[in-house]
C-alpha positions in Angstrom: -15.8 51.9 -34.0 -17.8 50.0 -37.0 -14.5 50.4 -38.7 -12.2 49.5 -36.8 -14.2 46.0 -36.2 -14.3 45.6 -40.3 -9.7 45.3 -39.9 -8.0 42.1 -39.3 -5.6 41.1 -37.5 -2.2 39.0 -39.3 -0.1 37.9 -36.9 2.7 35.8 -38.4 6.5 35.2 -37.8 9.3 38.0 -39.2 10.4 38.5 -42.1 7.5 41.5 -42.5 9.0 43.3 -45.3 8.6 41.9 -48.2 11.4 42.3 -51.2 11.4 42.2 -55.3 14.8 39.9 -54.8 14.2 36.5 -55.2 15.7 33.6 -56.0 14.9 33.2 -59.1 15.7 36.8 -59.8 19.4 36.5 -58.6 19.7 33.5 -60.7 18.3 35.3 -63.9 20.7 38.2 -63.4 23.3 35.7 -63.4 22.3 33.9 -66.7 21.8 37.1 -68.5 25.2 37.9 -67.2 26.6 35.2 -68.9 25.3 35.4 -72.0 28.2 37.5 -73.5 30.6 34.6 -73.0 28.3 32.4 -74.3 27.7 34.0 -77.3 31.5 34.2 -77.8 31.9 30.6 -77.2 29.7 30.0 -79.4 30.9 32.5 -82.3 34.6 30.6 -81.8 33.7 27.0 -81.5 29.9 27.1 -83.0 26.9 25.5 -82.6 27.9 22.4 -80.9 28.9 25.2 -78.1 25.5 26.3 -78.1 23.7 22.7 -78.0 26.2 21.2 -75.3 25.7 24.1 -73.5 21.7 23.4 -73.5 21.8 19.8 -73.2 23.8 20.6 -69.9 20.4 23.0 -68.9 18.2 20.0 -69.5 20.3 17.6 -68.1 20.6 19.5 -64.9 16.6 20.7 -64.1 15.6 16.3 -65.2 17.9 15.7 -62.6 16.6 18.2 -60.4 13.1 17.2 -60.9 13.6 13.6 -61.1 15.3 13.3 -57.0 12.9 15.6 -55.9 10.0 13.5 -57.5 11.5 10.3 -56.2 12.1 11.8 -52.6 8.4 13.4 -52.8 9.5 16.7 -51.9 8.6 20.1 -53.2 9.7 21.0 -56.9 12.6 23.8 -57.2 13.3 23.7 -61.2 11.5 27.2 -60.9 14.3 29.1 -59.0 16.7 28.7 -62.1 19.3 27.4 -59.8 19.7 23.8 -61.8 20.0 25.9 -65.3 22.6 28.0 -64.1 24.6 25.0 -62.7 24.2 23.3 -66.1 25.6 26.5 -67.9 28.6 26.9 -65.7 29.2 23.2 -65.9 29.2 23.3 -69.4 31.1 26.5 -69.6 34.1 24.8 -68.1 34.2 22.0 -70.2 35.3 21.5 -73.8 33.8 22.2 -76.5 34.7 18.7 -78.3 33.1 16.8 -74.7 30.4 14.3 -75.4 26.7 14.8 -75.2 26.4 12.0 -72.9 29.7 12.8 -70.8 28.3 16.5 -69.2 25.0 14.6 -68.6 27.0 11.9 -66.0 28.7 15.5 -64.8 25.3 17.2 -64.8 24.2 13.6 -62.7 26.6 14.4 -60.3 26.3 17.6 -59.7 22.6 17.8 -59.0 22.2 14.5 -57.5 25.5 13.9 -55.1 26.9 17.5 -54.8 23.7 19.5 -54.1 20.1 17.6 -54.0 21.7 14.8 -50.9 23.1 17.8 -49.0 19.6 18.8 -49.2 19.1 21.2 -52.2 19.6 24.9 -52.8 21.7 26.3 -49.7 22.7 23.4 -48.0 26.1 22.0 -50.4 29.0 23.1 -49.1 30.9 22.5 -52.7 30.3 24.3 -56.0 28.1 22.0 -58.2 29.1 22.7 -61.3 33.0 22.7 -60.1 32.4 19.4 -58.8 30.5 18.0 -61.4 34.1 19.5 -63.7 35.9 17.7 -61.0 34.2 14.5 -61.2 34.3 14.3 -65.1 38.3 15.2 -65.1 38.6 12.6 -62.8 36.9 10.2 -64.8 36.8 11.3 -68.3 40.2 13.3 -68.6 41.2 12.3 -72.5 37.9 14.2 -73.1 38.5 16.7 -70.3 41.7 17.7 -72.1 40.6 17.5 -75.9 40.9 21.7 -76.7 39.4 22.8 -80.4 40.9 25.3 -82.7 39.0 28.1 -82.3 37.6 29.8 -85.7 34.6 30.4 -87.3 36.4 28.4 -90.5 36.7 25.7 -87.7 33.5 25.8 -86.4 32.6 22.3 -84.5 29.6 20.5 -85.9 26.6 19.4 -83.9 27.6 15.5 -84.2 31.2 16.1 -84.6 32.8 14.1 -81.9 36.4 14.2 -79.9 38.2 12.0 -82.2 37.2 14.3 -85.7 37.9 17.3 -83.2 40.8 20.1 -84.6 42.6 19.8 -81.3 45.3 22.7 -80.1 47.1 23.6 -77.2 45.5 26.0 -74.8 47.4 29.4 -73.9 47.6 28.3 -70.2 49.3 24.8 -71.2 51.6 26.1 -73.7 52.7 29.2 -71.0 52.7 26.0 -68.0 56.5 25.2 -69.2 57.8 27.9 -71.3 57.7 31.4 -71.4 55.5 33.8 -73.3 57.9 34.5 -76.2 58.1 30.5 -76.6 54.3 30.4 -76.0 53.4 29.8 -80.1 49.9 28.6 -80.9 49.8 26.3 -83.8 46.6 28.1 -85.6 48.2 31.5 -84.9 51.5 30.9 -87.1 55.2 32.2 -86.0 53.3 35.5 -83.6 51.6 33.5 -80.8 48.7 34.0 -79.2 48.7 37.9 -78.4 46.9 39.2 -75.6 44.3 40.4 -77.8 43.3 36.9 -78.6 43.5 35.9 -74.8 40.8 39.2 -74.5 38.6 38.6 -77.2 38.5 34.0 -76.9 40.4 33.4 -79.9 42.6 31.0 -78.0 41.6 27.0 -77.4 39.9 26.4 -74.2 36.5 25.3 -72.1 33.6 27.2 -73.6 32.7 29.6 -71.1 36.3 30.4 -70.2 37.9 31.7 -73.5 36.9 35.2 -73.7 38.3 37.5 -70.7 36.6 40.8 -72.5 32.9 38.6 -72.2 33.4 37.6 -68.5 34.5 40.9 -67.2 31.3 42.7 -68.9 28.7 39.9 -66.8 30.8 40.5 -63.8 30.5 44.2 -64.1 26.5 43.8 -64.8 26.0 41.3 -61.8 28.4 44.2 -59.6 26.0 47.1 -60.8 22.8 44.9 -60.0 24.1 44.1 -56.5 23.7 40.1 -57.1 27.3 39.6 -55.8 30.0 42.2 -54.2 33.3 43.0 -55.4 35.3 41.9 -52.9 35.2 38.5 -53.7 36.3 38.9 -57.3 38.8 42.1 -56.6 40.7 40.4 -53.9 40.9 36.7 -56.1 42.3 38.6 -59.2 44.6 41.2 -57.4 46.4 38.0 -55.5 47.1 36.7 -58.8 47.9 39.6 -60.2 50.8 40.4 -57.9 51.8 37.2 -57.5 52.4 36.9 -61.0 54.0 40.4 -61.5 56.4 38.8 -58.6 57.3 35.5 -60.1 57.3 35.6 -64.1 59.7 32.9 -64.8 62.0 35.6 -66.7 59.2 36.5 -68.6 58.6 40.6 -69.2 56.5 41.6 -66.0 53.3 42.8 -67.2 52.5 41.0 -70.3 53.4 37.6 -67.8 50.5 39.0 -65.6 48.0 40.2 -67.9 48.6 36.5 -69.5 47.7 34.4 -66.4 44.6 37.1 -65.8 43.3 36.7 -68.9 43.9 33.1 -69.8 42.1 30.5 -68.6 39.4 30.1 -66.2 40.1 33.2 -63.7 37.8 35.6 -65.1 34.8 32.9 -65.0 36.0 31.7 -61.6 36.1 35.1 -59.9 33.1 36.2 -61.0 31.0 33.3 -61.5 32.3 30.4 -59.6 33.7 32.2 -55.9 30.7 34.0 -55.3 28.4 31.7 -54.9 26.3 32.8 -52.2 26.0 29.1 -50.5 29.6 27.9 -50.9 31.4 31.3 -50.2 31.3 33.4 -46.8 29.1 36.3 -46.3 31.1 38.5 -43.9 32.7 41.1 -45.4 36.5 40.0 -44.1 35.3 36.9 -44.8 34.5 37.6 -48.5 38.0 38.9 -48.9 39.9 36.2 -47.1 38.4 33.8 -48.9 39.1 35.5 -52.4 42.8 35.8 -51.8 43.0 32.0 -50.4 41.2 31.2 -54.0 43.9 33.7 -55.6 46.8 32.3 -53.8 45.8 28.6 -54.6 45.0 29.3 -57.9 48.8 31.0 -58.2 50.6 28.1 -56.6 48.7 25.1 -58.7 49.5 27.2 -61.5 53.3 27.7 -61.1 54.4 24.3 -59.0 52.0 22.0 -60.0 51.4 19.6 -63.0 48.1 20.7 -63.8 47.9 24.0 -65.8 45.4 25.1 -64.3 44.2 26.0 -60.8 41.2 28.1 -60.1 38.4 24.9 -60.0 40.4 23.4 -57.2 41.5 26.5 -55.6 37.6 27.2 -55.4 36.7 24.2 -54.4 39.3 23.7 -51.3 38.3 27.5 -49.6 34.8 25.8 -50.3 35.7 23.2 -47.8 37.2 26.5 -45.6 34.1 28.7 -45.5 32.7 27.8 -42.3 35.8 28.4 -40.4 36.5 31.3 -42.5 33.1 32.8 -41.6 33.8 31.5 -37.6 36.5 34.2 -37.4 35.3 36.9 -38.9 32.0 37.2 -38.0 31.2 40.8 -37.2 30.9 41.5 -33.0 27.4 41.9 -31.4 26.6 45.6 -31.2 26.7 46.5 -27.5 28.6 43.7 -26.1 32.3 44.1 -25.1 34.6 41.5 -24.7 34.3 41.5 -21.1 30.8 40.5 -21.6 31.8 37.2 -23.5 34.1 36.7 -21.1 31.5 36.8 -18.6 29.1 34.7 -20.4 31.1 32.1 -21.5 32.5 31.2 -17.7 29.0 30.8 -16.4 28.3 28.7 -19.0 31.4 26.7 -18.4 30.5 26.8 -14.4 26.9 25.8 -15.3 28.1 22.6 -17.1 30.3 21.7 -14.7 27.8 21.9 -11.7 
């Protein structure tokens, strides 16, 4: 009895189980995940990849930190969520981009995209996709200024866009031609091979250049359980056939293996679409929403002017989550159809008495 006197009592509202997963831990499996490409970046394009890439970090927690402090509301820079927005943002950007450039994108990103929506879980856009949006709407001389890749080209720290080595990209260059036309200027008479589209050898944003460097962070965040494959499988399979079906008379499978591995699909699919705020979480869902991004990302690609498609393909099945996620929600377990029948005409007969 003495005992049982000396126990207390906690009630308190559910959850009760308590979990390792935070957070913060999701968004540190998803920097170290990204690492690879970063360190590729950065051996292509060199230590002004590196720098921007930080300066993006920084730019994004001030931000952060700054509303927050303004608004008088708790501080979040802990939760890693602002440093992985700055290194996506900077990842799909230019190597050659201004320091003070990504800082305006990193502005509008923190500040209009997520922090007025109300922070972490409440935007309904991808921050750092529309902090890319934002700056190629503003910016898009230095949005579109690509750097020969190289270490014997390496970009200094102060080096700005107008002493940049600029080249085509593989995805402009392949936008009107076909492969065999598709010659890189640094690569001579051969073209960029799909080696070089594998590896990053090939101009681009910094984070988006190396297909090999992407899939490896994709495969760790898979095997951690931080996102699912459906997302990611179902985004790069639409391309993939769609591309095998329309090659512009270019040989099947190299046409393919060319639009997966060249610009941002790898990074997108991975990275970008699973976002766990701006993507759906029902498993049809998931799926319907990576082959909307996959068939968007196709069709920007082949009819439009712009090269590329997967940050506005994203971006627009952003805007198409909830109403994905209305339809293919999962049905209560136990209730038949004839139930919600049921209910839903005594609600109407209630409102109407």
């Amino acid at each position: 009895m003495s005992e049982n006197k000396e126990m207390k009592l906690t009630v308190a509202s559910s959850p009760h189980v308590n979990s390792p997963v935070s957070t913060r831990s999701l968004m540190l499996d998803v920097l170290i995940a990204l690492i690879p490409a970063l360190c590729v970046g950065t051996y292509f394009f060199g230590p002004r990849a590196l720098l921007l890439t930080a300066v993006s970090v920084a730019g994004c927690e001030v931000f952060e930190w700054l509303y927050r402090k303004l608004l008088k509301k708790p501080q979040t820079g802990g939760d890693l969520s602002a440093a992985v927005t700055g290194v996506l943002l900077a990842f799909v950007c230019p190597v050659a981009l201004p320091y003070w450039t990504i800082l305006i994108g990193d502005f509008f990103a923190m500040f209009v995209v997520k922090q007025l929506f109300g922070g972490l879980g409440k935007n309904f856009l991808n921050p750092a996709l529309a902090g890319r949006a934002f700056l190629m709407l503003s910016y898009p001389v230095f949005m579109t200024t690509w750097v020969r890749p190289g270490v014997a080209n390496w970009m200094g720290i102060t080096t700005s866009v107008n002493d940049a080595v600029t080249a085509a990209t593989p995805m402009g260059t392949m936008h009107g031609s076909t492969v065999a036309a598709a010659t890189l200027p640094w690569l001579g008479d051969s073209g960029a091979t799909l080696q070089d589209l594998l590896i990053g050898n090939v101009g681009g944003c910094i984070g988006e250049v190396s297909a090999l460097a992407l899939i490896v962070g994709g495969v760790y965040l898979i095997v951690r359980g931080v996102i699912h494959i459906r997302i990611p499988v179902s985004f790069i399979g639409t391309v993939a056939v769609l591309s095998l079906i329309f090659t512009k008379g270019n040989p099947n499978v190299e046409w393919m293996l060319s639009q997966l591995f060249g610009g941002g699909l790898m990074l997108g699919a991975f990275f970008m679409a699973t976002d766990y705020v701006t993507s759906p979480c029902t498993p049809k869902g998931e799926i319907v929403f990576g082959i909307g991004c996959g068939l968007l990302t196709w069709f920007i690609r082949y009819f439009g002017g712009y090269p590329e498609g997967v940050s506005y393909a994203i971006l627009l099945m952003n805007i198409c989550t909830p109403i994905i996620e209305k339809y293919t929600k999962p049905g209560r377990f136990g209730v038949t159809k004839e139930d919600i029948k049921a209910a839903k005409a005594a609600k109407k007969g209630g409102a109407s008495a």
